[in-house]
C-alpha positions in Angstrom: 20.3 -17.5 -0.9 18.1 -16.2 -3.5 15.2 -13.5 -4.2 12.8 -13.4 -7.3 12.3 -9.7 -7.9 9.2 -8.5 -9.9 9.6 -5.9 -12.7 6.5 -4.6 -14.1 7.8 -2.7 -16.9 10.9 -2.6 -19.3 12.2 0.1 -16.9 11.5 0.1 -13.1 11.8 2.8 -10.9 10.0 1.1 -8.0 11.8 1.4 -4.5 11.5 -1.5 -2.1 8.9 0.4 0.6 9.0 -2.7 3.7 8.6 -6.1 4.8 5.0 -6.7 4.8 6.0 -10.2 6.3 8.3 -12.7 7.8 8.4 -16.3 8.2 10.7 -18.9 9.8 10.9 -22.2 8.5 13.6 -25.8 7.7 14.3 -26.9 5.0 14.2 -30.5 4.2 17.6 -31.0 5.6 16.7 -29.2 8.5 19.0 -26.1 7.6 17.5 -22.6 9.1 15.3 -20.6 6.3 14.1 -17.2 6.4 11.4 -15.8 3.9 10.4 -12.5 3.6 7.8 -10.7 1.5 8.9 -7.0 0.3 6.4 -4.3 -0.6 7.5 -1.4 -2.8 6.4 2.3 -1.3 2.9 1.7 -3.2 2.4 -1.3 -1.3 2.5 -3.4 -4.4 4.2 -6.3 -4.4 8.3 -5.7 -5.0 10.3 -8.8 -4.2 10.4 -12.6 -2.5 13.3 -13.2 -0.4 15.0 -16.8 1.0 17.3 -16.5 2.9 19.1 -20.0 3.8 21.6 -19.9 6.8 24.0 -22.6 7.3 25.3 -22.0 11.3 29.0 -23.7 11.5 30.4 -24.0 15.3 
């Protein structure tokens, strides 16, 4: 769905290192969400993902 990615200088050469966490949640229309926190390999903070999924039988 969407990520907001963190860039500490005009020119970033930071590589995304891990997830340092997960979460589960619903939205308000009770649509599936999955946010995720991203570390780069300084353990700095790199990038916050949402993930929205929409599951269509």
């Amino acid at each position: 769905m969407g990520s907001l990615h963190v860039i500490i200088e005009e020119e970033d050469h930071r590589r995304p290192g891990g997830v340092l966490a997960d979460m589960n949640a619903h939205d308000v229309d009770g649509m599936y969400l999955l946010i995720s926190v991203i570390v780069d390999t300084d353990d700095n903070f790199y990038e916050l993902d949402i993930l929205k999924v929409i599951f269509l039988l």
